[in-house]
N, C-alpha and C positions, 0 to 999 in steps of 0.2 A: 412398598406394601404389597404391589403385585408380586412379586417375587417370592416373601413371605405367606403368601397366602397359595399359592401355590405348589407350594411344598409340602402346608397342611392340606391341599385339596387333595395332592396323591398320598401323601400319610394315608390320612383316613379313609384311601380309596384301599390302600397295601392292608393297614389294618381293621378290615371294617368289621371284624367280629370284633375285636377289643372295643373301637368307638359305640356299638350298638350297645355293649352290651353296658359300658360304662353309662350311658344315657337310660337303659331302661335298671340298672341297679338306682341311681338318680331320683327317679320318678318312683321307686318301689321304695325305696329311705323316705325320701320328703311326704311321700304317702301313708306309712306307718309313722312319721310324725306328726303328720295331720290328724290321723286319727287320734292320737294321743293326746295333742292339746286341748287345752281348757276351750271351750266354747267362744265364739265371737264375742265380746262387749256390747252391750245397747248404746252406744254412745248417742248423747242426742245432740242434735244439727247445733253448730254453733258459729257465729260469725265476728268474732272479735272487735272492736273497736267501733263497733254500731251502739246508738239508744238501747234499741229494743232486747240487744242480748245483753247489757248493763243491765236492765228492769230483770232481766230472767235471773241473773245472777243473785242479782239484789231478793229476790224471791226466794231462790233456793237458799240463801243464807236464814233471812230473818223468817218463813216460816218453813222449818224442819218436820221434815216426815211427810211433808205434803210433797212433792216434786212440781217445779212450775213446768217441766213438761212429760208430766203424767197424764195417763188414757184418762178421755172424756166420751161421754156419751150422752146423747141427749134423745131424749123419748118425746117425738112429738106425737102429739094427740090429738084428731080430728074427727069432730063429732058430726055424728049424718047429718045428710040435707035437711034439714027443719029443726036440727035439735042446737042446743047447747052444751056446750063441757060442763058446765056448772050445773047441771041436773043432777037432781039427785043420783039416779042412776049411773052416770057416768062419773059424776065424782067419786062414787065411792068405788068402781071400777080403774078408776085415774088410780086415788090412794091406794089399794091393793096393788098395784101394778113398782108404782114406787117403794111400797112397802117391801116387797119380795125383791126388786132388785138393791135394796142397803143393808140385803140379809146376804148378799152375794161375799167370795172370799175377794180377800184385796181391795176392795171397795174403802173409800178415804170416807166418801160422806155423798147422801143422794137426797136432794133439794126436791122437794114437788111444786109442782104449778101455784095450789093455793098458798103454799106457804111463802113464795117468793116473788107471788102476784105476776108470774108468769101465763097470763092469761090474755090472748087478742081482746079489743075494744070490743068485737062485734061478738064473741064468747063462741066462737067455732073453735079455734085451736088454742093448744095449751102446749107447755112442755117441760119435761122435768129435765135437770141436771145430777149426772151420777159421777161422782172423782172419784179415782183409783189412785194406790200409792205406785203403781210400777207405772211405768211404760206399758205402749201396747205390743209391740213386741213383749214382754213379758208376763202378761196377761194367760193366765191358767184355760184352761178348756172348761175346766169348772165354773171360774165366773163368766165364761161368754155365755154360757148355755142357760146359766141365771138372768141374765139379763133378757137372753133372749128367752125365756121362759116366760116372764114379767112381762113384755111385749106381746106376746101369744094369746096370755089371758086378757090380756084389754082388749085386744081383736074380736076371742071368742067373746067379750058382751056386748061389741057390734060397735066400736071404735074403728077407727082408720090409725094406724102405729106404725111409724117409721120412724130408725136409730140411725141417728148421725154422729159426729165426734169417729176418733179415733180407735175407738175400742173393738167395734166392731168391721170395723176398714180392713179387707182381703189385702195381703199386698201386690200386687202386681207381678206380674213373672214377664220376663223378657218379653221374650217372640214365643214363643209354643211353635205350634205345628208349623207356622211360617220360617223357624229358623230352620228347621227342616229341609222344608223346602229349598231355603236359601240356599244351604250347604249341598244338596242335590244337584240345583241350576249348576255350583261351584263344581259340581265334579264333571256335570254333562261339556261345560265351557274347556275346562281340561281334556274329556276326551277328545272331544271334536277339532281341538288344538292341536292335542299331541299326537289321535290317531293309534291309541295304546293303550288301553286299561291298565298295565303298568307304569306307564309315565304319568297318565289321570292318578294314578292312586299315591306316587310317592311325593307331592307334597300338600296331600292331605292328611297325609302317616306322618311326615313330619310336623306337621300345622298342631296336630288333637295332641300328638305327645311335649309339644312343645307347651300348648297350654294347660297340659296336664303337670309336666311340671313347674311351671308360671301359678296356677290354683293352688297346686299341695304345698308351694313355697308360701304364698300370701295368708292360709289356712294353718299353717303350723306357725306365723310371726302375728297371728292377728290377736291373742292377748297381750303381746310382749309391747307392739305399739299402739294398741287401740285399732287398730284396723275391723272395720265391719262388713257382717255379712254382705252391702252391697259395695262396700271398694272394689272389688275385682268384677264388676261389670264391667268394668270401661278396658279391666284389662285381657277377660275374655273373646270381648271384640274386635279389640287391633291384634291380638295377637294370633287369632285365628287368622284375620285378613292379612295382617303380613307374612305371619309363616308360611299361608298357600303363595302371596305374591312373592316371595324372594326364592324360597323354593321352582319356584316356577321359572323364574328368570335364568336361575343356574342351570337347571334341567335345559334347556331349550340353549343355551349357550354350548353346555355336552353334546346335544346332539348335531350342531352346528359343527364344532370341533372335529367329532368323529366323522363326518361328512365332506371337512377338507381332509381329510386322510389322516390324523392323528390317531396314536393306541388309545386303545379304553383307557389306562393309564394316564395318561398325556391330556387328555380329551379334559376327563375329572380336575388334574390338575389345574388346566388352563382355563375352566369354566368356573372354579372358584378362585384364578388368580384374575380373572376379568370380570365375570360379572358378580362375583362377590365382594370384589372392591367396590363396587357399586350398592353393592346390600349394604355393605359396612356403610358407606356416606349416608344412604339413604337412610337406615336405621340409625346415626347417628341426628340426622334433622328431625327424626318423631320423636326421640329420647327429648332433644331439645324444646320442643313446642311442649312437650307432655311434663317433663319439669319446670317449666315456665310458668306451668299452673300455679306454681307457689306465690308465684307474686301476687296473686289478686288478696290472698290473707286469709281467706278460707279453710281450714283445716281440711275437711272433709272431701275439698277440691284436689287440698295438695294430697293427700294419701291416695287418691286415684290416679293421679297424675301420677306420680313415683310407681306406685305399684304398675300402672298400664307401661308407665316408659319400662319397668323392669322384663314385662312380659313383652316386650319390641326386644332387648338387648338377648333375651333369651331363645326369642326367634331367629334371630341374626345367628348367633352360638352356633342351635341346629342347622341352621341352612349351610354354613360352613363345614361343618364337623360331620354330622350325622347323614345331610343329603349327598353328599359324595358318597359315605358308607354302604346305602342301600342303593345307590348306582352300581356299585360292587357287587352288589349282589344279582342284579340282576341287567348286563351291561347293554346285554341285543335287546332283551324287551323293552326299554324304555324308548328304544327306536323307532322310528315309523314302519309302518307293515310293510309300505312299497320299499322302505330303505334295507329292510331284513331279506326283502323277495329278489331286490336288484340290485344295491350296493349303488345305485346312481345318488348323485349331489342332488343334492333338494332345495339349496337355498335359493335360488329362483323361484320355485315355485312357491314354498312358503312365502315369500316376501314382493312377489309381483303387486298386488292390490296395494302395496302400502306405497313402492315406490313408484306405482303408477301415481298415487295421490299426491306423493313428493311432489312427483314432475308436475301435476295441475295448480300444485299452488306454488311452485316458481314462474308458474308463465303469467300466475295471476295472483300479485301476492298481495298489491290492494286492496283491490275486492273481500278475498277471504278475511284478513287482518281487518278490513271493516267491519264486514259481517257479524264476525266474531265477537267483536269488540260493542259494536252496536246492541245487537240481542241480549247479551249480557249486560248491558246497563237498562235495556228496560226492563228485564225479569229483574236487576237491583231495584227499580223506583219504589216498590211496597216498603223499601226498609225507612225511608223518610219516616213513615208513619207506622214506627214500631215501637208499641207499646210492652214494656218488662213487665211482670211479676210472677205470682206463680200460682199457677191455675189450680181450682179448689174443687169442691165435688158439682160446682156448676155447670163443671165441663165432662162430668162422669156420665155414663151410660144410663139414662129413663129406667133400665130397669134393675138398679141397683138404688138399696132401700137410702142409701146415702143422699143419694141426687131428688130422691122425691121428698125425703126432711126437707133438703135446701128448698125446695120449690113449693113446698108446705108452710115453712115459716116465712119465708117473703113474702107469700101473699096472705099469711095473716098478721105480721108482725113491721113487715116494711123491706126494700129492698138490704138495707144497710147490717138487718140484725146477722144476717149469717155471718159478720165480721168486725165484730164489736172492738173497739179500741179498748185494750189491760191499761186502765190508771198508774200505778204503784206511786206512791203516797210516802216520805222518807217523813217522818217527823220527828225524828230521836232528837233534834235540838230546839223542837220547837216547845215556848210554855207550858199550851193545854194544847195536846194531840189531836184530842178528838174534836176543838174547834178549827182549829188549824184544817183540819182535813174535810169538814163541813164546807169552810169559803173556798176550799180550793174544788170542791165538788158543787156548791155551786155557780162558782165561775165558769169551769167548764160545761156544765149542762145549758147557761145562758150562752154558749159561742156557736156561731152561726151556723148550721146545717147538723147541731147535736141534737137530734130528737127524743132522747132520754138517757139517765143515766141510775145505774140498779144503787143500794145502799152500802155503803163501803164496808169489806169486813178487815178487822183489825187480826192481827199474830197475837199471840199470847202475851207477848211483852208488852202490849198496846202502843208502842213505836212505829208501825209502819202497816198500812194500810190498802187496799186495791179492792177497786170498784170498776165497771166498766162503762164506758160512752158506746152508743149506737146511733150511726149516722146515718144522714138522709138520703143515702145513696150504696149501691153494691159495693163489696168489697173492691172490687178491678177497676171501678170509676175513679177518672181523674180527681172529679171531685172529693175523692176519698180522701187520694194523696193530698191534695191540696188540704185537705181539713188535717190533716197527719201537720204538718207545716206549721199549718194556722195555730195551734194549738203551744205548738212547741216555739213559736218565732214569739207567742205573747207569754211565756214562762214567768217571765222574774214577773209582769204585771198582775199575774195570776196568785204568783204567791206573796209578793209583797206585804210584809204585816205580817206573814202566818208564824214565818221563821222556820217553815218547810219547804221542801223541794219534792219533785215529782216527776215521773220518766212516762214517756208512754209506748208501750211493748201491747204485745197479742200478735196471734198469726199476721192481722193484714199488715201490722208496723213491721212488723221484722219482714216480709214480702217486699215491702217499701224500700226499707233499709237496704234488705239485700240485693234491689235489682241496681237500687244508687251506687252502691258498694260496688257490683259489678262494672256497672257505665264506666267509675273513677277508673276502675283499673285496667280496663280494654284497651288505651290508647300506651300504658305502658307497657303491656303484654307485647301489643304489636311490635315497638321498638327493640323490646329486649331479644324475643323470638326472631322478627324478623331480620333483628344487626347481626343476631349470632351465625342465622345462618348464609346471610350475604358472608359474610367472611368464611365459612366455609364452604362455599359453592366459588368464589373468587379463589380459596387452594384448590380444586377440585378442579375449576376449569380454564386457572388462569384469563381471566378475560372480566373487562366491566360491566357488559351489555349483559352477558348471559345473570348472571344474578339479579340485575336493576331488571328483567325483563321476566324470572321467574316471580320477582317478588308482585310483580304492577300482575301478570296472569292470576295469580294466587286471591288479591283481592278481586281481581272480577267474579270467579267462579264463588270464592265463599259470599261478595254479596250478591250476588245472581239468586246462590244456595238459599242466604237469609229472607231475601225480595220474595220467594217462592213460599217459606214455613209462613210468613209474614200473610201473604194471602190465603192462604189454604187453613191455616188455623186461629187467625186472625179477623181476617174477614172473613172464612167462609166459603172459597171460591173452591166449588170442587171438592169438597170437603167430604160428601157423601159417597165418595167414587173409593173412599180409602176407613169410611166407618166414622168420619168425626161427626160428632150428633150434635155438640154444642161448640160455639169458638170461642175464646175470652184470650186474655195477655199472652204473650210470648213467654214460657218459662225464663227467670232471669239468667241462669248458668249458661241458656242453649247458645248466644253468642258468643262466649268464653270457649264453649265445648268446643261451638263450630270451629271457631279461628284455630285452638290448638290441635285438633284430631286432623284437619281437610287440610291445614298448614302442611305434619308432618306425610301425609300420603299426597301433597300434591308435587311438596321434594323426592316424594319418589318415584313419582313417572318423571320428571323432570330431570334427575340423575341418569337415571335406565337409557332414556329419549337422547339426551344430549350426549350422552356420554360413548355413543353408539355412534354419532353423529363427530364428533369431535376426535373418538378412536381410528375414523375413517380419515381424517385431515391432519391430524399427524404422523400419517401412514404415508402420506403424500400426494391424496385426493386434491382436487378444487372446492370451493365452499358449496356451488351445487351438487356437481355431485359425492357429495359427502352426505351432504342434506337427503340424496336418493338413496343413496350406501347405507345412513342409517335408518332411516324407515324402512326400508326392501328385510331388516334383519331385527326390527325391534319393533315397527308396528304391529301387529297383530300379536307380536308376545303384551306390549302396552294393552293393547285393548281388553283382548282374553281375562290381564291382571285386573283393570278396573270392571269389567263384566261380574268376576265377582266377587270382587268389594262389593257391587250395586246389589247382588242378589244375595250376600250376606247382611248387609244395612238393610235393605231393602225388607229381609223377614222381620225386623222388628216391625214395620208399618201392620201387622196381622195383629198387634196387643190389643189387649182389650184398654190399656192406660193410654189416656190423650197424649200424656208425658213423652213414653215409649215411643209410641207414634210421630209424636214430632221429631224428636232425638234420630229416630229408623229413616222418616223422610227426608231431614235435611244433610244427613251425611249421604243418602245414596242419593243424591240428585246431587250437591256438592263434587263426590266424586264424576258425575255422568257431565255435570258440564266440565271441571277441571282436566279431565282426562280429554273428551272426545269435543271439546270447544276448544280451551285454552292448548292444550298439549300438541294436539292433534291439528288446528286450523292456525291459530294465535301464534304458536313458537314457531312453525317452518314460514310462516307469513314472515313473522318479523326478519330472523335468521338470512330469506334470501334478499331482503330489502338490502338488509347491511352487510352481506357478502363477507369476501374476507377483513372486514373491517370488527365483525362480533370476535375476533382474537384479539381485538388492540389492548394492551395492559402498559400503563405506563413503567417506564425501565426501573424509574427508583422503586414502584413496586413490585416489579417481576424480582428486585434482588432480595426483597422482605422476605418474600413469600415461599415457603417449601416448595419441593418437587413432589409431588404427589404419586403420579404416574399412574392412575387408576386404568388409563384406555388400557396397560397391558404393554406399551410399547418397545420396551425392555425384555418384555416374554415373548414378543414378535420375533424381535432380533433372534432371540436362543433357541427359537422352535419355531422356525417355518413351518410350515404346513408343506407335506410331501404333494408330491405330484402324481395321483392312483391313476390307469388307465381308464379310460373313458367305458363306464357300463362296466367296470369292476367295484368291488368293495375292499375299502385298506386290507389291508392283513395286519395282522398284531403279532 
């Protein structure tokens, strides 16, 4: 493969007008295709093989034209200190209010307080309900502005009105000005690496076009597979963060080359037949963790997974093809200034700090390896006590009118109403329907922590039925779930006699559902992600230790990563230092995410690290110094590449969404211990314990196993490196 790749490193170095411009024709086609297609689809979340997306299903079947997950909104109503909603006055202020919002367009049907006895005990608060036939994404500007029209005038008759439900719900934007930032820290880390505002800037130029055309692909196929407006978040992400890291790794390998005396020519080549055999491995382990997603059953998982692993292979593409091309272009500048002023060899000095660090943790490889090892199991102890679900506008920002609904109805109505459990009621085989659905409504309203239950409304066909339970507790309490359980573990007793059956769905069940959903499938993800890519780091590095020892690294730092979201948005610890106002459950997906995203970037400083280190020992180094041979030439490119990762993850922590926030925190502290604990202290600790013993491969497997040859060893042999005089620069 090195040798292959080499070939195309100088191709595309000989042709780098052809390469460019085939890349930017690429991204101008996919981009007038983009434009061209059909609009995103609204597709709504769905989770196969659960209760609660059964009841939605079963919803959307037997009542038509309503959508069971169509925008909702709910107008709470709070009447001043000393009054009541039921006053004259403000009733008929209420009723106006509801009145003008069922006048709105799209609107299904809008319930008022009196009519559906939505009214607190103590008669301060009230609230209506308003159904739409679309989604909130599809929701007109027309009818927002109805609605919120209707809310304005209950205000001006001196009400308190705050809209919750999803209709009026902003959606979130990534990072804003903090990805900015991000990508700014990203280019300063590059200057001050490379020493070059050309070599800082070319695998940013490759990174933007890579995900430009990574976007205009998923954009021009998102009617054909359902794909939505948010699938390509996840692949925006990695694909920005890998194309700067692999980019980056070949550049710094070029200038290494050019530096042992090879032509510009030679250099390109050699830099993509070594360290982009490295990109390829490494870009094949995120492709692997990020299709992995599919196991868990989730739709909407797997098309971000596929879509993110696509914009990885298509990072890899350019880092091959295109980054050689603009090396071409500009061969001195992406140089260091002293290397262009004096032609003197650098790699000393670049790499002293790294293989000083080598040397300290051979002399001391206990200690570090403890260290290391230690701290990361206590920043893991918070995950003991990690609570799934998915956090709701409890955890939204005070001054967003959603979070003041939430905290308006609870304490008029009860902690549990903002999460009321969907009935759905099947009674097409039963006698008489509407008694059938009577016992089974009230059995559940007599089960223990149901505090009420509203009047069941029937579909037109009068076969099936849905009412809802409100429990005695918040939506994110245990006790919820357990009431979720209870409910469902006593079924057949519930209906026994009716000759009905009954599911129970709503936001908190399907929250429920989904975070169980998840748990089930983490421990197979692990297996399948993690066998696939032992077996490929075993062709890669020939050896049993180095993969049993990436994989054991891998789990420290993601639960170190998890221990830390765990506190910080769970409990609370610190939480104000980053904006989080309220804490409640772990989002369910965010261990899924963690494991496959931090997976695939933690095999990539892993590949880079080792393979730098392993390229020195089949050169004919000792295991030490190999261990200093490769840090003295890979440390500080290692670091530089997780710096920023950390400062790209790192600007989603500036959202305004709790979501975002966690998602931005827990992959840049993931990467900052996997890189600069595990990589960094953890692998040269282990590596020099076990000396030359980290190459043992047993024989009958060394004869399974391909030859891979990623160190380059082969490109060694064909192209020594000349011998420039001292305080000259090669000549080409």
């Amino acid at each position: 493969m090195a040798s292959m790749l080499y070939r195309l490193g100088r191709w595309s170095f000989r042709r780098r007008w052809y390469v460019t411009a085939l890349w930017v024709l690429i991204l101008v086609g996919l981009g007038a295709a983009s434009a061209a297609a059909p609009a995103a689809p609204n597709t709504a979340f769905s989770a196969p093989g659960i209760e609660a997306q059964r009841a939605f299903d079963l919803m959307d079947k037997r009542f038509p034209g309503a959508q069971a997950n169509g925008a909702t909104a709910r107008l709470v109503f709070v009447a001043p200190k000393g009054e009541q909603v039921t006053s004259a006055a403000n009733k008929a202020a209420i009723d106006k209010a509801v009145t003008q919002a069922a006048g709105g367009a799209q609107v299904a049907s809008a319930v008022g307080p009196f009519q559906a006895g939505a009214v607190s005990k103590d008669g301060s608060t009230a609230y209506a309900t308003v159904t739409y036939k679309v989604a909130a994404d599809d929701l007109t500007d027309a009818a927002k502005n109805t609605l919120r029209g209707a809310a304005q005038g209950a205000r001006d008759a001196g009400l308190t009105v705050e809209a919750g439900g999803t209709a009026l719900a902003e959606t979130p934007g990534a990072g804003g000005a903090g990805e900015v930032i991000g990508i700014v820290v990203a280019a300063v880390v590059l200057l001050v690496t490379f020493g070059s505002l050309a070599a800082a800037g070319l695998p940013l130029l490759t990174a933007v076009l890579g995900v430009g055309v990574s976007m205009t692909a998923i954009t021009s196929l998102a009617s054909s597979f359902g794909l939505t407006s948010t699938t390509g978040t996840l692949a925006t992400m990695l694909g920005l963060a890998c194309g700067i890291d692999y980019a980056l790794f070949v550049l710094s390998r070029y200038r290494e080359e050019r530096a042992n005396g090879h032509t510009e020519e030679d250099a390109a080549g050699l830099a993509v037949g070594t360290a982009g055999s490295a990109v390829v491995f490494a870009g094949l382990t995120v492709v692997i963790a990020l299709a992995g997603l599919s196991v868990v059953g989730i739709p909407m998982l797997t098309k971000m997974g596929l879509c993110a692993a696509g914009a990885v292979v298509i990072a890899v593409l350019v880092c091959l093809t295109l980054a050689p091309a603009l090396i071409g272009f500009w061969p001195r500048a992406v140089l260091s200034r002293r290397y262009r002023l004096t032609g003197r060899r650098v790699q000393g000095v670049l790499g002293n700090r790294g293989s000083r660090w080598a040397e300290f943790v051979q002399r001391h490889p206990f200690p570090v390896r403890f260290t290391a090892v230690a701290s990361l199991v206590v920043l893991a102890i918070p995950v003991l006590h990690l609570q799934l679900g998915m956090p709701g506008d409890e955890v939204k920002s005070t001054s967003t009118t959603e979070r003041r609904a939430y905290d308006d109805l609870a304490k008029g109505f009860g902690p549990g109403f903002n999460g009321p459990l969907t009935i759905v009621v099947d009674a097409q085989k039963a006698g008489d329907a509407k008694a059938a659905v009577s016992a089974i409504e009230a059995k559940i309203k007599a089960t223990e922590g149901v505090v009420s239950v509203t009047p069941a409304r029937f579909n037109q066909t009068g076969d099936t039925a849905v009412f809802s339970a409100v429990s005695a507790w918040s939506p994110t309490d245990k006790k919820t779930e357990d009431l979720v359980h209870s409910i469902r573990d006593h079924r057949k007793e519930t209906v026994a006699g009716t000759g009905a059956t009954f599911e129970v769905t709503g936001t908190t069940a399907l929250n429920i559902d989904v975070a169980q959903k998840v748990q089930r499938a983490l421990i197979p993800y692990l297996v399948v992600v993690v066998g696939f890519a032992i077996i490929l780091l075993l062709m890669v590095f020939r050896s049993i230790f180095i993969p049993l020892k990436a994989a054991f690294g891998f789990l420290l730092s993601v639960l170190a990563a998890l221990g830390c979201v765990v506190a910080v948005f769970q409990w609370g610890w610190l939480a104000s230092l980053i904006g989080v106002e309220s804490t409640g459950p772990i989002m369910s997906m965010m261990p899924i995410f963690l494991v496959g995203i931090v997976f695939g970037l933690a095999m990539d400083y892993e590949v880079f690290l080792v393979s730098r280190i392993r390229e020195a020992y089949v050169h004919g180094q000792g295991a030490g110094e190999a261990i200093t041979t490769g840090f003295r030439y890979s440390a500080r490119v290692v670091a530089a590449a997780a710096l920023i990762m950390i400062s790209v993850f790192a600007g989603f922590i500036t959202a305004s969404e709790s979501m975002i926030k966690m998602i931005g925190f827990g992959l840049a502290v993931a990467v900052l211990f996997d890189a600069f604990v595990v990589r960094m202290a953890f692998v040269p600790g282990v590596l020099a314990l076990l000396g030359d013993k980290v190459a043992w491969l047993p024989r009958w497997l060394d004869r399974l196993l391909p030859h891979l040859d990623i160190e380059g060893e082969a490109l060694s042999r064909a192209h020594p490196a000349p011998t420039p005089q001292a305080g000259t620069e090669p000549v080409d």
